[in-house]
Structure formats: C-alpha cells, structure tokens
N, CA, C and O atoms as a CHARMM CRD file, in Angstrom:
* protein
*
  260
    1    1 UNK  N      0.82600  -1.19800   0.00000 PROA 1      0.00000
    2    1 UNK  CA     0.00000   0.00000   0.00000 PROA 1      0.00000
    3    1 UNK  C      0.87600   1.27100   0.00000 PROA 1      0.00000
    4    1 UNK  O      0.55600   2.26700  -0.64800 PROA 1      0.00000
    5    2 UNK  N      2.08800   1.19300   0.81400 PROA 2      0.00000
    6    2 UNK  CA     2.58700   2.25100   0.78500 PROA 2      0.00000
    7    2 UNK  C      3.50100   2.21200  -0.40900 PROA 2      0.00000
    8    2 UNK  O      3.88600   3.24900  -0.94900 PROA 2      0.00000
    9    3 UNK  N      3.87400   0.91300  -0.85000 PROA 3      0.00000
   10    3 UNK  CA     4.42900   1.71900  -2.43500 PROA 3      0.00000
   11    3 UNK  C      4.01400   2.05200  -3.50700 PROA 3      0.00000
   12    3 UNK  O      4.46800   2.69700  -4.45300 PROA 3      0.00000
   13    4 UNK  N      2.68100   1.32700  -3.18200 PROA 4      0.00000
   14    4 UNK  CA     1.69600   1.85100  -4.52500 PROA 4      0.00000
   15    4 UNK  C      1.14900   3.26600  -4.59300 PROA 4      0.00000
   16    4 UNK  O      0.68800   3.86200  -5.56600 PROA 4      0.00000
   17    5 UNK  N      1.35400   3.79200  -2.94200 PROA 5      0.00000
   18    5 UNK  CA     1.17100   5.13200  -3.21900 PROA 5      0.00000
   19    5 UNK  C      2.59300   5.94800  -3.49900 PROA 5      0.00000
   20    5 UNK  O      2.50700   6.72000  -4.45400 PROA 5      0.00000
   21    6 UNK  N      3.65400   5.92100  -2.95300 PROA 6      0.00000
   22    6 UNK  CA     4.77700   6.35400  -3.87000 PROA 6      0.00000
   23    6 UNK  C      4.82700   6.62200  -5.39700 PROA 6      0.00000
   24    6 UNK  O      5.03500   7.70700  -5.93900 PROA 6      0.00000
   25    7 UNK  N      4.59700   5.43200  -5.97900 PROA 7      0.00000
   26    7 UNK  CA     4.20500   5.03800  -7.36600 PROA 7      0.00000
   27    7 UNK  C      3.33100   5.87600  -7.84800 PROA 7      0.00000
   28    7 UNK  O      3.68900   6.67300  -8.71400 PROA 7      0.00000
   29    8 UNK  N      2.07900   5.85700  -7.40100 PROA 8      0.00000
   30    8 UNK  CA     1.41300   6.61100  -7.75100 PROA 8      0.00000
   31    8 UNK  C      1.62600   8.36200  -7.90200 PROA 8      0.00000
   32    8 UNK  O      1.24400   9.06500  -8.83900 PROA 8      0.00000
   33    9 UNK  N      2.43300   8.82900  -6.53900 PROA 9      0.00000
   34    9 UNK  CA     2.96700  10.35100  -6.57600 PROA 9      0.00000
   35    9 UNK  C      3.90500  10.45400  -7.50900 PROA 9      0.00000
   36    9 UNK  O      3.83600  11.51500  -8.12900 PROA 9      0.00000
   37   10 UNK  N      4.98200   9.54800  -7.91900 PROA 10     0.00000
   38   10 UNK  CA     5.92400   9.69000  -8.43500 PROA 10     0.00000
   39   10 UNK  C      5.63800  10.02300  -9.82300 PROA 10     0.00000
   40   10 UNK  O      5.94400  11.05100 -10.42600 PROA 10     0.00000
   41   11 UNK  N      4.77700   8.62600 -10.39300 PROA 11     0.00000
   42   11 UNK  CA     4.38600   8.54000 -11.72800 PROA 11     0.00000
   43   11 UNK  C      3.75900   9.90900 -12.60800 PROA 11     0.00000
   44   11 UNK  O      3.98300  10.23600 -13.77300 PROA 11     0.00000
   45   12 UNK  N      2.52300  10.83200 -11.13300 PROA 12     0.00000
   46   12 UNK  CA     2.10600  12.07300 -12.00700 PROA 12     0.00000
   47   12 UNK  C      3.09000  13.46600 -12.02100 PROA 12     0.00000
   48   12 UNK  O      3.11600  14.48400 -12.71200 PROA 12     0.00000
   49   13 UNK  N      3.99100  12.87200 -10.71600 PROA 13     0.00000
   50   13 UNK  CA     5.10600  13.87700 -10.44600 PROA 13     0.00000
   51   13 UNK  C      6.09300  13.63400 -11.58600 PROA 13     0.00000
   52   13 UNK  O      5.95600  14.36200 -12.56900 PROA 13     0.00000
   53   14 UNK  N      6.89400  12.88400 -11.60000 PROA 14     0.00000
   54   14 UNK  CA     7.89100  12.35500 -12.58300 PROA 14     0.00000
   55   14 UNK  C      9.73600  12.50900 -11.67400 PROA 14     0.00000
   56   14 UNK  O     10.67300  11.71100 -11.62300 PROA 14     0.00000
   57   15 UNK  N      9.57600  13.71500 -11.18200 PROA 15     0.00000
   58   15 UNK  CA    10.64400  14.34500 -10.03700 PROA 15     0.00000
   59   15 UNK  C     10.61800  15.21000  -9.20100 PROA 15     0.00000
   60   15 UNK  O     10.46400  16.42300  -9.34600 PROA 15     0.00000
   61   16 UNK  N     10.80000  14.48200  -8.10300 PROA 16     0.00000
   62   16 UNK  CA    10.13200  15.54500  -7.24300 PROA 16     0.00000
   63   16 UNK  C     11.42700  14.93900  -5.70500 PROA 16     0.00000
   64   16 UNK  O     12.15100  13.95700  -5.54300 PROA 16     0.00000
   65   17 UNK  N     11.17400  15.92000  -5.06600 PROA 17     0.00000
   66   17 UNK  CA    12.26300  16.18600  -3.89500 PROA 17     0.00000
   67   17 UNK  C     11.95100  14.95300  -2.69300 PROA 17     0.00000
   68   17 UNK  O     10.75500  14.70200  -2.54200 PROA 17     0.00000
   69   18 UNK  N     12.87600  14.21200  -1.87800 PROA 18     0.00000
   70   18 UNK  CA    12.50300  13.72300  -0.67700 PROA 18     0.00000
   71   18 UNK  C     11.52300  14.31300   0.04600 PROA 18     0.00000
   72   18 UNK  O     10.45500  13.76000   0.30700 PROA 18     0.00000
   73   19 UNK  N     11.86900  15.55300   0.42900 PROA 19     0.00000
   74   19 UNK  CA    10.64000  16.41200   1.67900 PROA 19     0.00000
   75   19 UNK  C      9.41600  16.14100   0.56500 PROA 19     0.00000
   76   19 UNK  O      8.48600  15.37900   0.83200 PROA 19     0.00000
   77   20 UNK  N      9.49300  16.66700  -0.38600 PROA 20     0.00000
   78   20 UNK  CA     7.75900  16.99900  -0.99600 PROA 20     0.00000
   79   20 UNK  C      6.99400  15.41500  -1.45000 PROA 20     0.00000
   80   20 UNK  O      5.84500  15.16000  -1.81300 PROA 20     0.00000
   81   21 UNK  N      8.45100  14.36000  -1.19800 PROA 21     0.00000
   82   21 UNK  CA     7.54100  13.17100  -1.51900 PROA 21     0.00000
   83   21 UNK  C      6.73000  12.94800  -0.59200 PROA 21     0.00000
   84   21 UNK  O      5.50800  12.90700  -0.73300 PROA 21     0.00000
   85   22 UNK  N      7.59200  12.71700   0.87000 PROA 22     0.00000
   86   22 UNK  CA     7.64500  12.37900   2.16100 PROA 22     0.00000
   87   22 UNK  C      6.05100  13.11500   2.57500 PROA 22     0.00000
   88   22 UNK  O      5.09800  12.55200   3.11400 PROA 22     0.00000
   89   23 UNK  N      6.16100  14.57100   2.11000 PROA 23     0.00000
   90   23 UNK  CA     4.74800  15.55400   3.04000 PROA 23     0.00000
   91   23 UNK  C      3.80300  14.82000   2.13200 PROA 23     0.00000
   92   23 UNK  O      2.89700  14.24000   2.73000 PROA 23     0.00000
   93   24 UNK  N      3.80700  14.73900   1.13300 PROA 24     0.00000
   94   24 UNK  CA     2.51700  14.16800   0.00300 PROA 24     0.00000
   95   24 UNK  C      2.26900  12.73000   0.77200 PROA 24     0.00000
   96   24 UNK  O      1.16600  12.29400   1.10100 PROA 24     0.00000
   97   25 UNK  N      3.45800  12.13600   0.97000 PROA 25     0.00000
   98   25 UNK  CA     2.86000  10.65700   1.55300 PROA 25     0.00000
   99   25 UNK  C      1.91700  10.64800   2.90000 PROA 25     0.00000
  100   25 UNK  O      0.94200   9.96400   3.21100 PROA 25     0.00000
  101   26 UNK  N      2.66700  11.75700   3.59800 PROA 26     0.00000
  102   26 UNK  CA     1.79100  11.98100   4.98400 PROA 26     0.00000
  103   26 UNK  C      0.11900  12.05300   4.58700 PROA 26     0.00000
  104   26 UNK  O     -0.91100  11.46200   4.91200 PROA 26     0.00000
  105   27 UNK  N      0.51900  13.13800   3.69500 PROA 27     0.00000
  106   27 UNK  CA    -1.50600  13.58900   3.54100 PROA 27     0.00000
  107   27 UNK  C     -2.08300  12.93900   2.69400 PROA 27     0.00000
  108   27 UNK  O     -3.20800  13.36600   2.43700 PROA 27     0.00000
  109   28 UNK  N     -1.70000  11.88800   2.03600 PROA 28     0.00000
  110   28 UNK  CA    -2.07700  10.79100   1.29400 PROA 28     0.00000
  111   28 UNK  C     -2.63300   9.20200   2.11300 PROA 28     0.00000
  112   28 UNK  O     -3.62100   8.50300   1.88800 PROA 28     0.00000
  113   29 UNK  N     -1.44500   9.04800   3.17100 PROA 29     0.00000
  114   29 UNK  CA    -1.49200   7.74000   3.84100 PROA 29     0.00000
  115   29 UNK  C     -2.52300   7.90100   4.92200 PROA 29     0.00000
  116   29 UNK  O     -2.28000   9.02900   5.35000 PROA 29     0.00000
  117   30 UNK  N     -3.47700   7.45100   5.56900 PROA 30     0.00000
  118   30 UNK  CA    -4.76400   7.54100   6.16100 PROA 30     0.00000
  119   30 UNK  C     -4.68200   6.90300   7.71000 PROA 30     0.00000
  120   30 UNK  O     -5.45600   6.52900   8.59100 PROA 30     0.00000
  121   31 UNK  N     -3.27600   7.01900   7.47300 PROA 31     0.00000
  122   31 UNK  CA    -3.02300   5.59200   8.67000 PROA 31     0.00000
  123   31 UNK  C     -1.59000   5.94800   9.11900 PROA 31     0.00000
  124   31 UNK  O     -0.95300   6.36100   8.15000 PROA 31     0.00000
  125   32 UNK  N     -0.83500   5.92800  10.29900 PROA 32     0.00000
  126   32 UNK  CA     0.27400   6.93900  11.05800 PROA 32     0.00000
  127   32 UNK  C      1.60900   6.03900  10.81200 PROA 32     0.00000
  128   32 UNK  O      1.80000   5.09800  11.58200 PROA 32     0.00000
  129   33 UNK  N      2.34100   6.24100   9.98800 PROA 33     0.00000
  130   33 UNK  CA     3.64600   5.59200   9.50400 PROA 33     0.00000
  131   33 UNK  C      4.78900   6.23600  10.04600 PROA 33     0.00000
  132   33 UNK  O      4.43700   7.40800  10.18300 PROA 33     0.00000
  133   34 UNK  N      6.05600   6.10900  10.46000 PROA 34     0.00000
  134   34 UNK  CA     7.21700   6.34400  10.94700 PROA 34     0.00000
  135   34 UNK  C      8.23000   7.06900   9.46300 PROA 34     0.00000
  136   34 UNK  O      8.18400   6.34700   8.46700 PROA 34     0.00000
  137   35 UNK  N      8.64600   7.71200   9.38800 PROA 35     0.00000
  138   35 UNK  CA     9.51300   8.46900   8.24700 PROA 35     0.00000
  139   35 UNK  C     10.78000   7.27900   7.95400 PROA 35     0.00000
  140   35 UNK  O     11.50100   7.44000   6.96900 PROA 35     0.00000
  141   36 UNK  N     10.95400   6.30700   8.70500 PROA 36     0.00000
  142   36 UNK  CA    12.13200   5.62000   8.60800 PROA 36     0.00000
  143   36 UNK  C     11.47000   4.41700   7.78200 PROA 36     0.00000
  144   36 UNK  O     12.04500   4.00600   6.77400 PROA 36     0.00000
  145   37 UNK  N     10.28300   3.86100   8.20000 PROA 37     0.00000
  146   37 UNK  CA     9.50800   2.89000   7.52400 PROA 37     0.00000
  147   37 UNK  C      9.52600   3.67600   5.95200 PROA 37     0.00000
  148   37 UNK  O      9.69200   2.89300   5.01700 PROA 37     0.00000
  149   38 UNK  N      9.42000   4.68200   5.70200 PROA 38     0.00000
  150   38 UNK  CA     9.39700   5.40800   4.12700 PROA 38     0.00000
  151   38 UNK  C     10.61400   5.21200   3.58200 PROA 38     0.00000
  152   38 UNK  O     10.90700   4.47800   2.63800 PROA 38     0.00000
  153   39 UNK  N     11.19100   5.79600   4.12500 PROA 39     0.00000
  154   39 UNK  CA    12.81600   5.29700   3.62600 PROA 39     0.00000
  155   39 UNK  C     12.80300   4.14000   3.00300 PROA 39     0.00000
  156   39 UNK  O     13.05400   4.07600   1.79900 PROA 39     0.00000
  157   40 UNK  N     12.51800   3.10700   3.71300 PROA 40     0.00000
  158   40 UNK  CA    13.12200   1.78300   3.43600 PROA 40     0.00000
  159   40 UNK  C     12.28000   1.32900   2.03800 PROA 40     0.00000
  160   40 UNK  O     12.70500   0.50400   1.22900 PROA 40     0.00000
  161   41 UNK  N     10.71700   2.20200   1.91200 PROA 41     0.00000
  162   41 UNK  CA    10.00300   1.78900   0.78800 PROA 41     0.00000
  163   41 UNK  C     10.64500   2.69800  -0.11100 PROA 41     0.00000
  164   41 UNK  O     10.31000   2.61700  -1.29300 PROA 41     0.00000
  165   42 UNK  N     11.54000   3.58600   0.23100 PROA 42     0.00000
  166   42 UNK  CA    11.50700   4.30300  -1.06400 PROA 42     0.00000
  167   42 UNK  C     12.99700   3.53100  -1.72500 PROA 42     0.00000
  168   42 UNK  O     13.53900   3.52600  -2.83000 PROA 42     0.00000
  169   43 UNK  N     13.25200   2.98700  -0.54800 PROA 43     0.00000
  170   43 UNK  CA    15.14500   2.79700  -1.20100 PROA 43     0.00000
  171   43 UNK  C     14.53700   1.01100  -1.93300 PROA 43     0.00000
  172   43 UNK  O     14.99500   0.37700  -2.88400 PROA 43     0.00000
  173   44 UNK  N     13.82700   0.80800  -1.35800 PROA 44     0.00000
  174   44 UNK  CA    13.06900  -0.82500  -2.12100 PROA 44     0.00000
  175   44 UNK  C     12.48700  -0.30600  -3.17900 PROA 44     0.00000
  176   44 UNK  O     12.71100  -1.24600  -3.94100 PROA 44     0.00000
  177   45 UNK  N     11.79600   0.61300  -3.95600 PROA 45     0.00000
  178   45 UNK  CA    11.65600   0.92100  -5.13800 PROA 45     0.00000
  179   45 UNK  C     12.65400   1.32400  -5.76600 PROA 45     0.00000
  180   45 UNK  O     12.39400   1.17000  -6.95900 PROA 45     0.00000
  181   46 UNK  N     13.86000   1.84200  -5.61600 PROA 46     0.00000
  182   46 UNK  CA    15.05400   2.27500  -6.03300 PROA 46     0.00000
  183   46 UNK  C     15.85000   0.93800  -6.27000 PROA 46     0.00000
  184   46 UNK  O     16.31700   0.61400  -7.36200 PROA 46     0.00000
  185   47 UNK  N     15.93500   0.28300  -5.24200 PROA 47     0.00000
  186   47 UNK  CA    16.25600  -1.02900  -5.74300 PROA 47     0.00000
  187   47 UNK  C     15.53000  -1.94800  -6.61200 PROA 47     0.00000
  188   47 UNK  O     16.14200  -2.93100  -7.03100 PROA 47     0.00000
  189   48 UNK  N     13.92900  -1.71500  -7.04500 PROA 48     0.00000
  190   48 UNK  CA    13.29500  -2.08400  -8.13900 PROA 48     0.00000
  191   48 UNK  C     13.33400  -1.62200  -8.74000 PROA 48     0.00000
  192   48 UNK  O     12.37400  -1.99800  -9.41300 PROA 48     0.00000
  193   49 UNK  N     13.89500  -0.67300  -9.37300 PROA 49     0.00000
  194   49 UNK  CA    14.01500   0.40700 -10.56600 PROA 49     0.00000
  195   49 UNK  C     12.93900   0.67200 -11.20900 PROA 49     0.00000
  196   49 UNK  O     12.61300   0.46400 -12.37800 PROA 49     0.00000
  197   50 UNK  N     11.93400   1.59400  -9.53800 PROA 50     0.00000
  198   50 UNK  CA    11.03200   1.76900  -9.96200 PROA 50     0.00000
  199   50 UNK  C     11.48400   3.69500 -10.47000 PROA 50     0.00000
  200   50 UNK  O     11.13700   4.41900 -11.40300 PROA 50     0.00000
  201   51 UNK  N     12.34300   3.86300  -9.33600 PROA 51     0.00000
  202   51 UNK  CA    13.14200   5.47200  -8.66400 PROA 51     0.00000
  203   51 UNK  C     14.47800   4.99000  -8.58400 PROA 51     0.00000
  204   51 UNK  O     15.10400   3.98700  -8.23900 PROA 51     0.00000
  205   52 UNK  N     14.68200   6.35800  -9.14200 PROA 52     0.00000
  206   52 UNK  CA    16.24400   6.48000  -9.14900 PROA 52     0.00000
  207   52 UNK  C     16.84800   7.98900  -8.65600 PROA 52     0.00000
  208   52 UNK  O     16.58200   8.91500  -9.42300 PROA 52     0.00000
  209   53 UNK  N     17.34200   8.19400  -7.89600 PROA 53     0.00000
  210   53 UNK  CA    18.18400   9.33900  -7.34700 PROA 53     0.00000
  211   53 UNK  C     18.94600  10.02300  -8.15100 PROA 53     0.00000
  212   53 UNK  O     19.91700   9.61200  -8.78700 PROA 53     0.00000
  213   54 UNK  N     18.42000  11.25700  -8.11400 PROA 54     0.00000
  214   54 UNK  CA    19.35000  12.31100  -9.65500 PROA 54     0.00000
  215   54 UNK  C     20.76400  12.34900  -9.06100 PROA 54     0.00000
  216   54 UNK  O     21.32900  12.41000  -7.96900 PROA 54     0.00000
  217   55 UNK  N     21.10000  12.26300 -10.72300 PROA 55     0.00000
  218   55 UNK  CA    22.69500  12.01800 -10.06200 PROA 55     0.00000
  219   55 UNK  C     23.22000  13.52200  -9.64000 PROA 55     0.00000
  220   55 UNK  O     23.98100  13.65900  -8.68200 PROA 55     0.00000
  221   56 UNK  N     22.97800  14.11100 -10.05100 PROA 56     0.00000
  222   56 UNK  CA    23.37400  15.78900  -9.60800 PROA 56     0.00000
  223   56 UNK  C     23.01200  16.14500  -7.85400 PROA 56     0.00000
  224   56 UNK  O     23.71500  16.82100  -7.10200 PROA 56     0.00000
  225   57 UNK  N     21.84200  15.53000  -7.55700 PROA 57     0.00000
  226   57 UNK  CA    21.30000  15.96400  -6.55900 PROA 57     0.00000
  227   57 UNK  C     21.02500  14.92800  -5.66100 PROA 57     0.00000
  228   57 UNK  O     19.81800  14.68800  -5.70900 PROA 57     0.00000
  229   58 UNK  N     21.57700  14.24200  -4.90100 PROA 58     0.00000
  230   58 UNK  CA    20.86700  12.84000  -4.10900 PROA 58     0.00000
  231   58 UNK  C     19.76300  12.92600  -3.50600 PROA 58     0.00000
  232   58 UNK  O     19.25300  11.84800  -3.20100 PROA 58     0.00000
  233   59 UNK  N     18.99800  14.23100  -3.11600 PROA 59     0.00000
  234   59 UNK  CA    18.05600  14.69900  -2.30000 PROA 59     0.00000
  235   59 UNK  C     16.56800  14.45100  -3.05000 PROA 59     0.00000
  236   59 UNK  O     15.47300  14.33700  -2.49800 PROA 59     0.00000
  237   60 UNK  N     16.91100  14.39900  -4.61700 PROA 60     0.00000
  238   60 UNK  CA    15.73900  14.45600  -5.79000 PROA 60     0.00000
  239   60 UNK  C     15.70100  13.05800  -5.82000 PROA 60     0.00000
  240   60 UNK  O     16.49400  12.33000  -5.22400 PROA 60     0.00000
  241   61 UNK  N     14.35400  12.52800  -6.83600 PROA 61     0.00000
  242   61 UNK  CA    14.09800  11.36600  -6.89700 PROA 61     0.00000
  243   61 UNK  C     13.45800  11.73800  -8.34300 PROA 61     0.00000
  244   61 UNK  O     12.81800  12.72800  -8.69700 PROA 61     0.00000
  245   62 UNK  N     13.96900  10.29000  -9.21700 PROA 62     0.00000
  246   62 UNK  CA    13.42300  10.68500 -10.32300 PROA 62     0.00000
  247   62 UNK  C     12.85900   9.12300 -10.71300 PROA 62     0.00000
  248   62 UNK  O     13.66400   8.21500 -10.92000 PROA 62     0.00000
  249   63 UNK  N     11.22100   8.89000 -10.79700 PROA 63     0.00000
  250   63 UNK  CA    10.23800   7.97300 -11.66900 PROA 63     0.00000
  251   63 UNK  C     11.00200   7.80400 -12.99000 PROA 63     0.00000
  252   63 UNK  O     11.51100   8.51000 -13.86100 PROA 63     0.00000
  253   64 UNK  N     10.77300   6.13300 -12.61100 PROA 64     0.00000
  254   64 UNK  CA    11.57000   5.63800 -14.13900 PROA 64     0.00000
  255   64 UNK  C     10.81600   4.50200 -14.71400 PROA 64     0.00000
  256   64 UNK  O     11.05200   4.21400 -15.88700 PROA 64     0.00000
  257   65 UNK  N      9.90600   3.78900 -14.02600 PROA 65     0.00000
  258   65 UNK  CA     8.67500   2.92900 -14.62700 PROA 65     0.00000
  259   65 UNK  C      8.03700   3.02300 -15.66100 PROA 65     0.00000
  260   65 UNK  O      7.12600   2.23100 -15.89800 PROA 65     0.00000
C-alpha cells in the first residue's frame, strides 16, 4: 500500500524532492507511519528500478517505470 502510493505520486510527479515526496505521503497515507519505515520503501523501489536518485542531486528522486 505504501508503495503503490509512492508510485502513484511519483508517476504524475515524474521528479520531485525527498521532503515533498515524504509531506505528500503523509496527507495521502490515512493511517500513522514512521519516516524511517518510508525510507526503506523508497530505497526498495530504487532497488526495483522503480526510482532512481538524480545524479546531480541525491536529495531528488526521479520515476523511471
């Protein structure tokens, strides 16, 4: 659930920053998650090459699905 909503922000976003993923996930997720539990979904889509980290900027995230 929580990566399908990642996925979902990412996909209409395309690139968009850690903080502005992170606040979108808050007011998206309906249910009280830990910021460290996000991490780990976001670095597990990165390792699915779903997201990939701009190489210029490590802070950005860039949708590659």
């Amino acid at each position: 659930q929580i990566d399908a909503a990642i996925v979902r922000i990412m996909k209409t976003r395309k690139v968009l920053s850690h903080t502005l993923l992170i606040t979108e996930l808050f007011q998206q997720l309906k249910f009280p998650i830990k910021p460290a539990d996000l991490k780990k979904r976001i670095e597990s889509l990165i390792d699915r090459e779903y997201l990939e980290r701009d190489k210029s900027n490590p802070q950005i995230y860039n949708y590659l699905a």
